[in-house]
N, C-alpha and C positions, 0 to 999 in steps of 0.2 A: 504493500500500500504506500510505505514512505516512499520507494521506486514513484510510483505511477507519480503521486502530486509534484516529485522532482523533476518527473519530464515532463508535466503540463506547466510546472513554471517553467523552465526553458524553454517550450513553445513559445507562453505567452510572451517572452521577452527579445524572442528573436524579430529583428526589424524587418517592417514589411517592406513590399517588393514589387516595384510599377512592372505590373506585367502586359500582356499582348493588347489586353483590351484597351489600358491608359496608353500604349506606347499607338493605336490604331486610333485613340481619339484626338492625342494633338497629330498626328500626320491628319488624318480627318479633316481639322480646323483650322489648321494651316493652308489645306488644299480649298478649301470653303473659302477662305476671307480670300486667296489668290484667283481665284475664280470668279465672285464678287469683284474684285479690285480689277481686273483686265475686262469684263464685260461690260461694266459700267463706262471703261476708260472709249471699248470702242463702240457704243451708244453713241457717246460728247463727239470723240471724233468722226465718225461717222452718218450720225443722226438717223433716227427710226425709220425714214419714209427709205433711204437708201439701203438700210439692213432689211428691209419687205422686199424690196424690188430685190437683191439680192439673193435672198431666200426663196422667193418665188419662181425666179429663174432656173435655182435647183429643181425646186419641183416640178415644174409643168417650164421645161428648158424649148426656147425658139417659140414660148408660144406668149410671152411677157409683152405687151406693147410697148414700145418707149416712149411715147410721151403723149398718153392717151387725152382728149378732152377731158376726162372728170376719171382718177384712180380709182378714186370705192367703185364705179360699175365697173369697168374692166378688170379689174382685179377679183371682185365679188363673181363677175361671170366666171372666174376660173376655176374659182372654188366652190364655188354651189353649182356647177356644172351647167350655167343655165336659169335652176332654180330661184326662186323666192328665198330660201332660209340654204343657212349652210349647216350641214348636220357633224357634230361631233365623231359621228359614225366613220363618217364618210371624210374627215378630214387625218384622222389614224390612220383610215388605209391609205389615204392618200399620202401621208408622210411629211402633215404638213399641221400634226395634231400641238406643235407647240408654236406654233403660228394662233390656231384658234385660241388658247391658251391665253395666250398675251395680251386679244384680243375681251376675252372674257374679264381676264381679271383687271384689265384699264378701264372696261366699261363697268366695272363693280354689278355684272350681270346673276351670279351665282352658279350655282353646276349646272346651268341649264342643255337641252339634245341639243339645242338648233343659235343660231343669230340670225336674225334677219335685216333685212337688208336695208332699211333706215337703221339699223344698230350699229351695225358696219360702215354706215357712213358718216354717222359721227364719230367713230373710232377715227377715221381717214383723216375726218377735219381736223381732230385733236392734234393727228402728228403733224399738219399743216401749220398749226396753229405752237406746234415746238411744245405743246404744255407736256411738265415731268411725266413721265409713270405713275401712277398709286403704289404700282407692286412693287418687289426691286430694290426694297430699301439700302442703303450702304449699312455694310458689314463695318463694325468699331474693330479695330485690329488688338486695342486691351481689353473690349469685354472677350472678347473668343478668348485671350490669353487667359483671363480672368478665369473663366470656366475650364480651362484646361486645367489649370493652377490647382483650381479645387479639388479635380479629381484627381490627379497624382500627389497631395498633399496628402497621404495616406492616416497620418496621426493628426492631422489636424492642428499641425502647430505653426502654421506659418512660413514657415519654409522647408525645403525640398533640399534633403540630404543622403547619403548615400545611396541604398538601395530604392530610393525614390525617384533618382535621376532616372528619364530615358535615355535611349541609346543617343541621340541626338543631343544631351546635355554631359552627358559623361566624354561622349567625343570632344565639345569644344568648350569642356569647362572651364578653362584656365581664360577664355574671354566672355563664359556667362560670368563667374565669378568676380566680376568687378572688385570687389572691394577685399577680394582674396580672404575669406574667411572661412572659406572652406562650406559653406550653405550659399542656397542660390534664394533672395529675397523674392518679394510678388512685383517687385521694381525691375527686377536684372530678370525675372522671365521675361514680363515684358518686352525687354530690350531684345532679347535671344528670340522670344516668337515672330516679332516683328520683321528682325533679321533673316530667318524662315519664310515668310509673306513674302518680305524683299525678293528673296533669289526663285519662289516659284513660280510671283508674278513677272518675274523678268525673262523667267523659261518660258511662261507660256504667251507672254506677249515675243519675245522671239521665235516661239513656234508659229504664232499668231500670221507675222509678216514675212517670213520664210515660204508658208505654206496657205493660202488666203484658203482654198478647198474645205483644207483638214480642219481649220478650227473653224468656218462655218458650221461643219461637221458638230463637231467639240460643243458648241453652243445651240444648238437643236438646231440648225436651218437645211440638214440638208435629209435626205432621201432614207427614211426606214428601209431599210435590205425587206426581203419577204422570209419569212421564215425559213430555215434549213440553211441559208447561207451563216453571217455571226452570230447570230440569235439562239442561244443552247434553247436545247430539248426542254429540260426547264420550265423555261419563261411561259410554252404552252400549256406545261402540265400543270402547273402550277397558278395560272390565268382560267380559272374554273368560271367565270361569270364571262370569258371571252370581250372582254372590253378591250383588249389589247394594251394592260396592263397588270403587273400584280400586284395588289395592295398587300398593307403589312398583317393583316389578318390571314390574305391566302397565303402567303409567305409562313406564316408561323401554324397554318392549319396542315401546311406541307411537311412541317417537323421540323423547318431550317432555322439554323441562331438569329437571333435577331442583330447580333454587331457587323454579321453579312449585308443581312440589308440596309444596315446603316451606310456603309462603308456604297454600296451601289446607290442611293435616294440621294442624290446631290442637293436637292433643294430642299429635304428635308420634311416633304408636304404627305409620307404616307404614301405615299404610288412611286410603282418604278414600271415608268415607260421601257419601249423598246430603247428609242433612242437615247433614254437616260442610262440606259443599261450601256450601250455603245462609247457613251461620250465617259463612262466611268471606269470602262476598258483603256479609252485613252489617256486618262488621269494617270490609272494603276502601271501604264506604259511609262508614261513621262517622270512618274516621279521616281521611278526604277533608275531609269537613266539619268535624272539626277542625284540620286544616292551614287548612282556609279563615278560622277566624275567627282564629287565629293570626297570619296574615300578613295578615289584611284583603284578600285577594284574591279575585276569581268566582272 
């Protein structure tokens, strides 16, 4: 018996230990606020009316007009085929379902099947008219550090010391450590997350203008594959309601962890589209090959 309570005090005394799930939520939120920070940047430079014609082009390519009398009806003919209303349905298949999206959530519509077509056209004026997004908000680069902080802060005492560190702090401790004391403050994460934000927003706005295709891609504008091409088996089995998404419910009805589909839901919103599933493949590529040149390893 005096055995037993001597190795449940030595459990309880051994320091705990930022593991896969903390070390998968700042890589996470770093990737977040870096993806926030570059989409936003090419909005400003760019502006919405020329990311739709762009987008569009993707979709329904040679068939975009270039400088139509009035965009909401040429445009609205593309995508309602015709129609009166443009159907949620029918904007999935078409591959053009974060397009509606965007649409939806600037006209503060709701989850509604359909838009119709004076809805659509105040959407058109608004971009004409340059007013903000509703949705979209900017990412704070110390609240996300903030929340990172907390959850590797395993005793809860303020700061983040040995077996607390991730990989990524134990690498370049000697410049989180500012003030060399050997613990890393909620001040000096700050500095290191941001520094993190720094080099991925700079990877992926370099990927960005290197490759103009790809990160349309990357940012939902371009063409959902049809199933069997990158799309795993999966994503259909597991889309039991065939909306052409799986929510975090069918996700966990299907037995999978849920720090998975964290790690795929880039926005955060409960659904993992196809293309959001596509664009988090791209993520999981780039930030691969940024730990590689980071550490100079294959």
């Amino acid at each position: 018996m005096r055995y037993a309570l001597l190795l449940c005090a030595l459990v309880a005394c051994l320091p705990a230990r930022a593991g896969d799930d903390q070390d998968r939520f700042e890589e996470q939120a770093a990737m977040r606020a870096a993806n926030n920070r570059v989409e936003r940047s090419m909005r400003t430079e760019r502006g919405e009316r020329a990311m739709w014609l762009k987008d569009l082009e993707v979709a329904y390519p040679g068939k975009v007009p270039a400088n139509p009398p009035d965009d909401a009806e040429a445009w609205f003919a593309l995508l309602a085929g015709g129609g009166d209303e443009w159907r949620k349905s029918d904007a999935s298949a078409a591959g053009v379902g974060v397009l509606y999206e965007r649409v939806v959530q600037r006209m503060e519509l709701g989850p509604v099947p359909t838009i119709k077509r004076d809805e659509f056209a105040r959407y058109v004026k608004m971009l004409g008219r340059n007013v903000p997004p509703v949705a979209g908000k900017e990412v704070s680069t110390d609240d996300e550090a903030d929340k990172v902080f907390r959850v590797l802060d395993l005793n809860a005492d303020d700061e983040l010391t040995g077996n607390e560190l991730t990989p990524g702090l134990r690498e370049g401790k000697g410049r989180s450590d500012s003030d060399g004391n050997g613990r890393i403050s909620k001040e000096e994460y700050r500095d290191y997350f941001k520094r993190r934000v720094d080099t991925k927003s700079d990877a992926l706005m370099s990927a960005y203008k290197t490759n103009d295709k790809l990160m349309r891609n990357l940012y939902g504008g371009g063409v959902v594959p049809k199933v069997g091409g990158a799309i795993p088996a999966w994503f259909n089995t597991l889309d039991t309601d065939k909306d052409n998404q799986v929510s975090l419910f069918e996700w966990r009805e299907g037995g999978k962890p849920t720090s998975e589909f964290m790690e795929m839901d880039l926005n955060g919103d409960g659904l993992l589209t196809r293309n959001e599933y596509l664009r988090s493949v791209k993520l999981k590529d780039m930030t691969a090959e940024e730990k590689r040149r980071e550490t100079g390893r294959p």
